[in-house]
matplotlib code that plots the C-alpha trace (Angstrom):
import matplotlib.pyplot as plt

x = [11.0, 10.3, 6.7, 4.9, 5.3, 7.6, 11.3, 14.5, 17.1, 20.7, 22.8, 24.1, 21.2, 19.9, 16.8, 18.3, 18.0, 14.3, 15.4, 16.8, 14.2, 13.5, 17.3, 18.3, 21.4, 21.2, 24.5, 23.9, 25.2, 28.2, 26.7, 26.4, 24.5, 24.5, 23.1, 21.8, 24.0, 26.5, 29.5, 28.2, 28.0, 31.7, 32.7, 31.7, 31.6, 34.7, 33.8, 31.1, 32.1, 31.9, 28.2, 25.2, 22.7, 20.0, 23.1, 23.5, 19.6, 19.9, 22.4, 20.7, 17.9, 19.3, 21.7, 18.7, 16.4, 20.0, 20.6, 16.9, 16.7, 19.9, 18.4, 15.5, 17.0, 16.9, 13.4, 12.7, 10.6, 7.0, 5.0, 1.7, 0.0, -3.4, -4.5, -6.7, -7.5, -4.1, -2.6, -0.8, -0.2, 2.0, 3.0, 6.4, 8.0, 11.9, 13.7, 10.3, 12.3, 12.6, 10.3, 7.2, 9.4, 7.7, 4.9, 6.4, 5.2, 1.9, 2.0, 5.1, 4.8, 7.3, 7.9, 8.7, 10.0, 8.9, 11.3, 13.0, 10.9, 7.9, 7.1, 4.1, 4.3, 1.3, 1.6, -1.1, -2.1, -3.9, -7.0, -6.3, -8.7, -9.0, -5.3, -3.9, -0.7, 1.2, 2.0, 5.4, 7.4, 7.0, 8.8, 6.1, 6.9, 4.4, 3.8, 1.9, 0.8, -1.1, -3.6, -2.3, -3.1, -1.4, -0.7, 1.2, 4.5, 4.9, 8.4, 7.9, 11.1, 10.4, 10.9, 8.7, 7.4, 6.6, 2.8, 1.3, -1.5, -5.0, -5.3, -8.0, -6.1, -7.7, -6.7, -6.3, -7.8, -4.2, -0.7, -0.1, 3.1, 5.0, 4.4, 2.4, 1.6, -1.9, -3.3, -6.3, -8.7, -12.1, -15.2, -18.9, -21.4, -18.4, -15.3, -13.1, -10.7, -7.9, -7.3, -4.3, -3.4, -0.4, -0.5, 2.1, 1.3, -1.7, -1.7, -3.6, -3.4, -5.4, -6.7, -8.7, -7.5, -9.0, -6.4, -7.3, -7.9, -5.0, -5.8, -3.6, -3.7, -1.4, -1.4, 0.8, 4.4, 3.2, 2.4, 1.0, 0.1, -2.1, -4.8, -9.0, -7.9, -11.1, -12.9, -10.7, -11.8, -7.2, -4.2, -1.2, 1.9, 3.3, 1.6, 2.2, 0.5, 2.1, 4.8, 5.4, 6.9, 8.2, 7.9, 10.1, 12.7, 15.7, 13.8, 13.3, 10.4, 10.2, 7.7, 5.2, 4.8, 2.9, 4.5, 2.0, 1.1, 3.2, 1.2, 3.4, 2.5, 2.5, 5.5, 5.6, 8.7, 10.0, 12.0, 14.0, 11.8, 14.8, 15.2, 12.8, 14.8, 17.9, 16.4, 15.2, 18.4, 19.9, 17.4, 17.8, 21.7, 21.1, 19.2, 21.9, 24.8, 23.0, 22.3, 26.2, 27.0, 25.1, 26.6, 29.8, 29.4, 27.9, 31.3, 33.3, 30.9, 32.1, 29.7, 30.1, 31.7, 32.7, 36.7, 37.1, 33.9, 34.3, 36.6, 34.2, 31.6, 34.1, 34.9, 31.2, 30.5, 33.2, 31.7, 28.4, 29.3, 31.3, 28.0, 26.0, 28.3, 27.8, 24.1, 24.2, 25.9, 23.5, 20.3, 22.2, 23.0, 19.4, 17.5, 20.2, 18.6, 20.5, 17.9, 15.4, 13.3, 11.3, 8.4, 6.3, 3.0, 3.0, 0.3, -3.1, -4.0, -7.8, -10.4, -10.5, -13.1, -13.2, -11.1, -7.8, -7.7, -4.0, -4.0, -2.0, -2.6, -1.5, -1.1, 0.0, 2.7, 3.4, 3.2, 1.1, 0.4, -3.0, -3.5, -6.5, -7.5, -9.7, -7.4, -7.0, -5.8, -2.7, -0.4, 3.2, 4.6, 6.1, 7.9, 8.0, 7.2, 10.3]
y = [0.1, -1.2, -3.0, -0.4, 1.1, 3.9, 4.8, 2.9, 5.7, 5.0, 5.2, 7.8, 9.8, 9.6, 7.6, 4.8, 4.7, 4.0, 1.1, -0.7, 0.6, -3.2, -4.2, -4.4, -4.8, -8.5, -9.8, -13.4, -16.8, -14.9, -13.8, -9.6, -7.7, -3.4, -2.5, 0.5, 3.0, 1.7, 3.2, 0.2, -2.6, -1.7, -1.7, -5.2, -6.9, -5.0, -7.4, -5.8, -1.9, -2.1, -2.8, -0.5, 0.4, -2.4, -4.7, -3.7, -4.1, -7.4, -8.5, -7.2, -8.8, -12.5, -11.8, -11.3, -14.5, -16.1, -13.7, -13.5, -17.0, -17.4, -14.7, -17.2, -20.5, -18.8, -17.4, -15.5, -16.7, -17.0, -16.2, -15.6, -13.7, -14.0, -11.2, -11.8, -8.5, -7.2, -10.9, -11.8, -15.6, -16.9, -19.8, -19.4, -21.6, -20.1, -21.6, -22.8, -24.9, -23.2, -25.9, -28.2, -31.5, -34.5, -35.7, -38.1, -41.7, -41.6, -45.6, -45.2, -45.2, -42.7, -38.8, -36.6, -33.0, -30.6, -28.8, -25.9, -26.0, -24.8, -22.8, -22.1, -19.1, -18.6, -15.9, -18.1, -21.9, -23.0, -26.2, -28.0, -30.5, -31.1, -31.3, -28.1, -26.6, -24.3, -21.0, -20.5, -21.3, -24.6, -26.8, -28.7, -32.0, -35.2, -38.0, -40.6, -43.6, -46.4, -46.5, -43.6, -41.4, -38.3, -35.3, -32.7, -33.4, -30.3, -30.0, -26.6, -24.9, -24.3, -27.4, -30.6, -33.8, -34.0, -33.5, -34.4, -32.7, -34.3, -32.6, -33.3, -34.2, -33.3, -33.7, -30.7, -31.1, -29.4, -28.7, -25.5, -23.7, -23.2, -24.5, -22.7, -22.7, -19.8, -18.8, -17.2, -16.1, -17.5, -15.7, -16.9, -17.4, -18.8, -17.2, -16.6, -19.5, -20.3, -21.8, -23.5, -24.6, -26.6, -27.0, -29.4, -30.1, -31.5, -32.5, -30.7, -30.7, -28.8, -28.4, -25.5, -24.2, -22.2, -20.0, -19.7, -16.5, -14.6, -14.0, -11.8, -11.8, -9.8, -10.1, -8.1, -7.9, -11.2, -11.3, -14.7, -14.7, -17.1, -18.6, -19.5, -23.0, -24.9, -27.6, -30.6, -34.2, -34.5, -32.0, -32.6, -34.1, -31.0, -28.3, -24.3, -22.5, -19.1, -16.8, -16.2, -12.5, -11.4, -7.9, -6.8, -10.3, -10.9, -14.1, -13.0, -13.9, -17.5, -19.7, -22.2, -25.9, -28.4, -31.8, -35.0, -38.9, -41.6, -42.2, -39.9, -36.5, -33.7, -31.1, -27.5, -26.6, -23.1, -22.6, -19.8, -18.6, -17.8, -21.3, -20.6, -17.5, -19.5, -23.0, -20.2, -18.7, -22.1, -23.1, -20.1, -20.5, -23.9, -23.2, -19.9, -22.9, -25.1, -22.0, -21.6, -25.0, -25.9, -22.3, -23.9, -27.4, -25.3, -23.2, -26.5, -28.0, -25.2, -22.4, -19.1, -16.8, -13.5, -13.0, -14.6, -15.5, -18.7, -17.6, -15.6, -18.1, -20.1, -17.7, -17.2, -20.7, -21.5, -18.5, -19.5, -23.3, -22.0, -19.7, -22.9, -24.6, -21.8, -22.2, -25.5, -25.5, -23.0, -24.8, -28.1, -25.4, -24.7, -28.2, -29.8, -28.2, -25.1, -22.9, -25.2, -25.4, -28.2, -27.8, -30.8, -29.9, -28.8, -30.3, -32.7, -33.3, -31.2, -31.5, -31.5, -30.1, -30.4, -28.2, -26.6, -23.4, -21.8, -19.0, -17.7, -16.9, -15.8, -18.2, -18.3, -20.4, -18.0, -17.5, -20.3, -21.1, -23.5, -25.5, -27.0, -30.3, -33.0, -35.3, -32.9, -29.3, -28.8, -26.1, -25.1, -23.2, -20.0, -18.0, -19.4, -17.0, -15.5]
z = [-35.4, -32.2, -31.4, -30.5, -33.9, -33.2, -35.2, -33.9, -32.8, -33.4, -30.4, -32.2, -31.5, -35.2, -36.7, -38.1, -42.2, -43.9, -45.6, -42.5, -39.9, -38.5, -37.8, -34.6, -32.5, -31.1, -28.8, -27.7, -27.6, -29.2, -32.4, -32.6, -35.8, -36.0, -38.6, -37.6, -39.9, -42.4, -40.3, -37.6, -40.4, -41.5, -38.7, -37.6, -41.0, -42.4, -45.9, -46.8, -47.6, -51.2, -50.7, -52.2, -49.5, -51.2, -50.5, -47.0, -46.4, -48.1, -46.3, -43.1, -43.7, -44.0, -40.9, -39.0, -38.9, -37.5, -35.1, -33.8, -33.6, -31.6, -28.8, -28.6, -27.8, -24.0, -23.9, -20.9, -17.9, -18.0, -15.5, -14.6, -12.1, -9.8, -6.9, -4.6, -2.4, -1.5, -1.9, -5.1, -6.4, -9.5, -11.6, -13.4, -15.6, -14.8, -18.3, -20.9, -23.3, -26.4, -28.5, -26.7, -25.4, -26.1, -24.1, -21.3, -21.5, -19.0, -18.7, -16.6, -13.3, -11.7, -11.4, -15.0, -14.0, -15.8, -18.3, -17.5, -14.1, -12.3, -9.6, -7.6, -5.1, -2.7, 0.0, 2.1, 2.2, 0.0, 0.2, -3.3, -3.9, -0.2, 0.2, 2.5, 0.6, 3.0, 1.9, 0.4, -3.0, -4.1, -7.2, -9.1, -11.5, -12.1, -10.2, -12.4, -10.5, -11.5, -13.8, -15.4, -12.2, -13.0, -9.9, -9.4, -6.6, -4.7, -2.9, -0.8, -0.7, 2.5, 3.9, 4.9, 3.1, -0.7, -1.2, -4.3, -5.4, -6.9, -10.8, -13.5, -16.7, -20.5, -23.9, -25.7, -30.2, -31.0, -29.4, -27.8, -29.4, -26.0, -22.6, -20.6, -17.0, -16.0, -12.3, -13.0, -10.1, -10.3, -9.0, -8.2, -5.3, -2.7, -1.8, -4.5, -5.7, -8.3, -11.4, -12.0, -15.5, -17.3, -21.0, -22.5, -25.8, -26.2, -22.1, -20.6, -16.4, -13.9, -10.4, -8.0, -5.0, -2.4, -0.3, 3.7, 5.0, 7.5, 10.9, 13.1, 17.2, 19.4, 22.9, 25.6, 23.5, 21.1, 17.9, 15.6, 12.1, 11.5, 9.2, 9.5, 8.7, 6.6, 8.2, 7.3, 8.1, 8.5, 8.5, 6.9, 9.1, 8.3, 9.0, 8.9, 11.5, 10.6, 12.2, 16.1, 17.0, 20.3, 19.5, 22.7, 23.5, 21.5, 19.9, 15.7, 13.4, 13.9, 11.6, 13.6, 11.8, 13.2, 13.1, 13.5, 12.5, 13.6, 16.6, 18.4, 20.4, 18.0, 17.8, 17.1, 15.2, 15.4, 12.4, 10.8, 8.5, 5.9, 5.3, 1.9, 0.6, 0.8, -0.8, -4.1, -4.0, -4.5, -6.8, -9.1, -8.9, -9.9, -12.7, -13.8, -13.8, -16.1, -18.3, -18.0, -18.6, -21.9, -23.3, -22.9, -24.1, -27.4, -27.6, -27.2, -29.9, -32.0, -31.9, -32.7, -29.4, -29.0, -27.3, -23.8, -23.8, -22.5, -19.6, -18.6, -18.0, -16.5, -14.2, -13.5, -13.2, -10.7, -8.4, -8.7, -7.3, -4.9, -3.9, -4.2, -1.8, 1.0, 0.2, 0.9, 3.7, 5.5, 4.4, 6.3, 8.9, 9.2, 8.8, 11.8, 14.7, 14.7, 13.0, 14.8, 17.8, 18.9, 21.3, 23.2, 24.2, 28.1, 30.2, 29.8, 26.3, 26.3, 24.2, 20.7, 17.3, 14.1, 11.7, 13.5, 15.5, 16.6, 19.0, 21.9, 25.3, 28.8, 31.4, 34.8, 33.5, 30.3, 27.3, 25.3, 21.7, 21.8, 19.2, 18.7, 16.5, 16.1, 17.8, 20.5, 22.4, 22.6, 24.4, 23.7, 26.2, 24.3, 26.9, 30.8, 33.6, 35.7]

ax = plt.figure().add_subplot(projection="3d")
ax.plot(x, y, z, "-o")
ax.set_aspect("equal")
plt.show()
């Protein structure tokens, strides 16, 4: 019977028998149970044909506690899911441990990453607390500090500095079963803003966000995506603007970060904007070779497998390094200046205003992308004038 209430079918094409209505055909981490007609059992578990059918559905029935439990040491992903308008945000814990780890020690200054991972996606940047997130996928662990300061570290898998992100930590009156990680969409009087939540046991860590609005201006055969960037009293040293087309050129997508501090002159970089699908195709080929691994060191610890089994995820795990390699070796590729253009601003420095405005504009000289700041206006010449 599945959930929903209705009669298990045989794959056979036949309701599988009254007594045995729950059991289920389970293949994983090597272990296999059909019980769906006694023809199945016998021929899987040859010992037990001089069974009655209330032996058979005894037996079924302590076979499948073992087998369930065995498909649940690798739960599935969790993830949860925000929209706001057409725009959808999530939180996903790729690999949630199977039971809550312990709590890590809070007096400790230093970063605890969070089992089995987390990651944020947000289609647009995001204010967090005052702290401007770009838009993107991005890994989150704990940075505690002093005084027991606890944050989130965001590593955007697209590229740039760590950030770590200002949360407001509670103590929960009992231990959640699992961990969980929620985006939830809060609405009131201002624009709408999200929630986002990480239960660890009786931790309890969260923090609001408020995501900046897209803007998109095309002039002659130019396109920019952009954002209405919030008032901020700073911007980040690294900085996404948004996306630069040249809908008629040769020159593809390329994405448009602002690179400050140091006391030197800012820079735009143009960057390949696949840089972030490969970084999550590494991570999640990362995190499919440490599923591969610990099967393995169970099968050499002597758990149950099914017939080449193990060469199989050998086979799998040598491809998926070699894979990992080539990943690797692009994202390098990428990050060394090959996938990478770097602008200085062209001409006087103008005046600047608060907040940060990015648009582009026609010059005598070309193409322009103006940036605008409270430090100052700034123009990077796009396309020169032939």
């Amino acid at each position: 019977m599945d959930s929903s209430g209705s009669t298990s079918v045989s794959r056979y094409g036949r309701q599988a028998e009254p007594g045995i209505r729950r059991a289920l055909s389970l293949r994983e981490n090597g272990l296999r149970v059909l019980v769906n007609s006694p023809s199945c059992v016998w021929r899987h578990f040859p010992t037990l044909q001089g069974l009655t059918s209330k032996m058979l559905l005894l037996a079924a029935v302590i076979l499948m506690p073992t087998a369930i439990s065995a498909v649940q040491e690798i739960p599935a992903a969790r993830i949860s899911k925000a929209r706001i308008g057409a725009i959808e945000f999530s939180v996903q814990l790729p690999d949630p441990p199977v039971v809550v780890p312990a709590l890590p020690d809070l007096t400790r200054i230093g970063i605890v990453e969070i089992p089995g991972g987390c990651i944020l996606n947000s289609p647009l940047p995001t204010l967090w607390s005052g702290m401007l997130l770009p838009p993107g996928k991005h890994q989150l662990s704990l940075d505690i500090g002093a005084n027991r300061e606890v944050r989130f570290l965001v590593r955007s898998l697209g590229g740039g500095p760590e950030l770590r992100m200002p949360v407001v930590r509670g103590i929960l009156d009992r231990p959640e079963e699992a961990m969980v990680a929620t985006l939830a969409v809060v609405e009131g009087a201002e624009l709408p803003g999200l929630f986002l939540r990480l239960q660890w046991g009786i931790l309890d860590l969260s923090c609001r966000g408020v995501p900046v609005t897209a803007v998109v201006q095309e002039l002659d055969h130019w396109k920019l995506q952009t954002f209405k960037f919030p008032s901020l009293t700073s911007l980040p040293g690294h900085c996404v603007l948004g996306t630069i087309e040249d809908l008629e050129g040769d020159t593809p997508v390329v994405r448009a970060v602002l690179v400050t501090g140091s006391g030197n002159p800012p820079v735009l970089r143009l960057e390949d904007p696949s840089r972030e699908r490969t970084a999550a195709a590494k991570a999640e080929l990362t995190r499919s070779i440490q599923r591969s691994q610990k099967r393995m060191r169970r099968i050499d610890g002597g758990a149950e497998q099914e017939p080449g089994e193990r060469e199989e995820l050998q086979r799998r795990l040598d491809r998926a390094l070699q894979q990992r390699v080539a990943l690797e070796q692009k994202l390098n590729h990428l990050d060394r200046g090959e996938g990478v253009r770097l602008l200085t601003p062209a001409g006087p420095v103008g005046a600047g205003r608060p907040g940060l405005q990015v648009t582009i504009e026609s010059e005598p000289s070309g193409m322009v992308l103006k940036v605008t700041t409270s430090g100052g206006s700034y123009r990077f010449l796009l396309e020169a004038t032939s």
